[in-house]
MARBA-3410 file (N, C-alpha, C, O; in Angstrom, 1 decimal):
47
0.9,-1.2,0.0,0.0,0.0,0.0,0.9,1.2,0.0,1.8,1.4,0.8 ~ 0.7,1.8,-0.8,1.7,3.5,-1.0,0.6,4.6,-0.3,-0.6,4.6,0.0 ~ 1.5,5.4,-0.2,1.0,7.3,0.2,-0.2,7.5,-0.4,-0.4,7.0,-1.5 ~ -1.0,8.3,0.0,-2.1,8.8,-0.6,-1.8,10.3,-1.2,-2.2,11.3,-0.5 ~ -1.2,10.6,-2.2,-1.2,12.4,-1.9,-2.5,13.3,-2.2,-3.5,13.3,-2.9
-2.0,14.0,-1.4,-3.3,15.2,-1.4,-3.3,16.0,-2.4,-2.4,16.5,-3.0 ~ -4.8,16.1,-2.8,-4.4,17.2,-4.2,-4.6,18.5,-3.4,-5.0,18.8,-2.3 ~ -3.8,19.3,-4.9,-3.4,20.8,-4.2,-4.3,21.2,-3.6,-4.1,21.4,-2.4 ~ -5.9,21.7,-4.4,-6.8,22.3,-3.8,-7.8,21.4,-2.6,-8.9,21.8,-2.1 ~ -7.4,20.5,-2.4,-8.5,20.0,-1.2,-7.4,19.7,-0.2,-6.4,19.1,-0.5
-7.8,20.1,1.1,-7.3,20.2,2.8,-8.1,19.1,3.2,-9.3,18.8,3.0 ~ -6.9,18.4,3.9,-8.0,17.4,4.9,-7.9,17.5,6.4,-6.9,18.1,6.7 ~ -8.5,17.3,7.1,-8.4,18.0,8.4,-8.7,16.4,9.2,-9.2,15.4,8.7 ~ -8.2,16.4,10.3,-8.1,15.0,11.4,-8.7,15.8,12.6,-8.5,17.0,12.9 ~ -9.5,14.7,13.3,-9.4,15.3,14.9,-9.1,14.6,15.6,-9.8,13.6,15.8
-7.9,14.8,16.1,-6.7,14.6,17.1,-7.6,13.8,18.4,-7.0,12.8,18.8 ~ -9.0,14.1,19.1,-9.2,13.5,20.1,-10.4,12.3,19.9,-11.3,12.2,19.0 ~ -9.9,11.5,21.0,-10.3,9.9,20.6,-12.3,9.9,20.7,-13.0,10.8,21.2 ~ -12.7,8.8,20.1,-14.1,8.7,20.0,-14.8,8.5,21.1,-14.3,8.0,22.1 ~ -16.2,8.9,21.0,-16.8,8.3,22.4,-17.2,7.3,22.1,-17.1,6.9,21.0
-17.7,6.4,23.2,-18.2,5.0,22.7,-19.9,5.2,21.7,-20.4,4.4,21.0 ~ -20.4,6.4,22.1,-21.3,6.7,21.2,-20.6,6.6,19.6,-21.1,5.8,18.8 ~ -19.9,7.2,19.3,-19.3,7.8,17.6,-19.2,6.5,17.4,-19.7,6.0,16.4 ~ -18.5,5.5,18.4,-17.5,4.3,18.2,-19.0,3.4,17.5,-18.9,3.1,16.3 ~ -20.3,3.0,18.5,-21.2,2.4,18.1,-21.7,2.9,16.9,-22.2,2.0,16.2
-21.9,4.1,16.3,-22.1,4.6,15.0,-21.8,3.6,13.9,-22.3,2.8,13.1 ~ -20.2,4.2,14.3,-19.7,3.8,12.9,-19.4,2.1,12.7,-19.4,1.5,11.7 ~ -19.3,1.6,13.8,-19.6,0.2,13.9,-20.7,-0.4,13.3,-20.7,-1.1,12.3 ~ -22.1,0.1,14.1,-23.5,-0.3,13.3,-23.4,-0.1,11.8,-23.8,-1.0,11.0 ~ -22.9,1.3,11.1,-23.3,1.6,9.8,-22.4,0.4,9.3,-23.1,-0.5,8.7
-20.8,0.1,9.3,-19.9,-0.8,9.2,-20.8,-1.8,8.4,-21.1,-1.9,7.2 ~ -21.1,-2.5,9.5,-22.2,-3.7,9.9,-22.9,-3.6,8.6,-22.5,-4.3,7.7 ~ -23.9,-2.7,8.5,-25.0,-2.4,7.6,-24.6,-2.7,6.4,-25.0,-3.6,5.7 ~ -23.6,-1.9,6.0,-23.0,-1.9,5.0,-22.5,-3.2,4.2,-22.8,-3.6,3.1 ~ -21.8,-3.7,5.1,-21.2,-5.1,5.1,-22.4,-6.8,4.8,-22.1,-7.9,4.5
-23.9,-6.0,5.2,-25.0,-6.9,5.7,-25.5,-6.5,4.2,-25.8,-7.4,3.4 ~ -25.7,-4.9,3.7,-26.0,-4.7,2.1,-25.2,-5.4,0.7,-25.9,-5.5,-0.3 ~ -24.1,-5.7,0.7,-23.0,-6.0,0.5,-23.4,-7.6,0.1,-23.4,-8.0,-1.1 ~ -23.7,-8.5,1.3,-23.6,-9.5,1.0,-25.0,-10.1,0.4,-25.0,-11.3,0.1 ~ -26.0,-9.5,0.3,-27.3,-9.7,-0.2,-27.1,-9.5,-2.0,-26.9,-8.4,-2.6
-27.2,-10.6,-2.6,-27.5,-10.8,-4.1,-28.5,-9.7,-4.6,-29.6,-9.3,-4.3 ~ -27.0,-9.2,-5.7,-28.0,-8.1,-6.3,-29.0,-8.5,-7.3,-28.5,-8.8,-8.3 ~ -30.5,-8.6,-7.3,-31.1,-8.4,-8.8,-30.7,-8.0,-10.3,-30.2,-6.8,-10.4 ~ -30.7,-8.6,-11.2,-30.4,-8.3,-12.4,-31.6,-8.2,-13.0,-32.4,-9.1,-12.8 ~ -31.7,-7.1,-13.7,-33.2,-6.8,-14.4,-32.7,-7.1,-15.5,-31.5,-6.8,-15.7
-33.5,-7.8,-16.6,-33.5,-8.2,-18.0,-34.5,-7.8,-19.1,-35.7,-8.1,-19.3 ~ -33.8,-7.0,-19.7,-34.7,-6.4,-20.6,-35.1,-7.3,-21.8,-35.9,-6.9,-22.6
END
């Protein structure tokens, strides 16, 4: 895995202090969701 570089005109910003366990369950559940969307067979419509 290599560097990501930043392009010139877009700034990325971090915040330095750690998650609550609230933020932590967020992004865990969406994770999840995602991962649960993911593994469900997509439909193919046929024309």
């Amino acid at each position: 895995m290599g560097l990501i570089r930043e392009p010139l005109d877009v700034d990325f910003f971090l915040d330095p202090r750690p998650l609550t366990k609230k933020e932590q369950k967020m992004i865990s559940d969406f994770i999840k969701a995602d991962k649960e969307k993911r593994k469900t067979p997509q439909k193919k419509l046929i024309h």
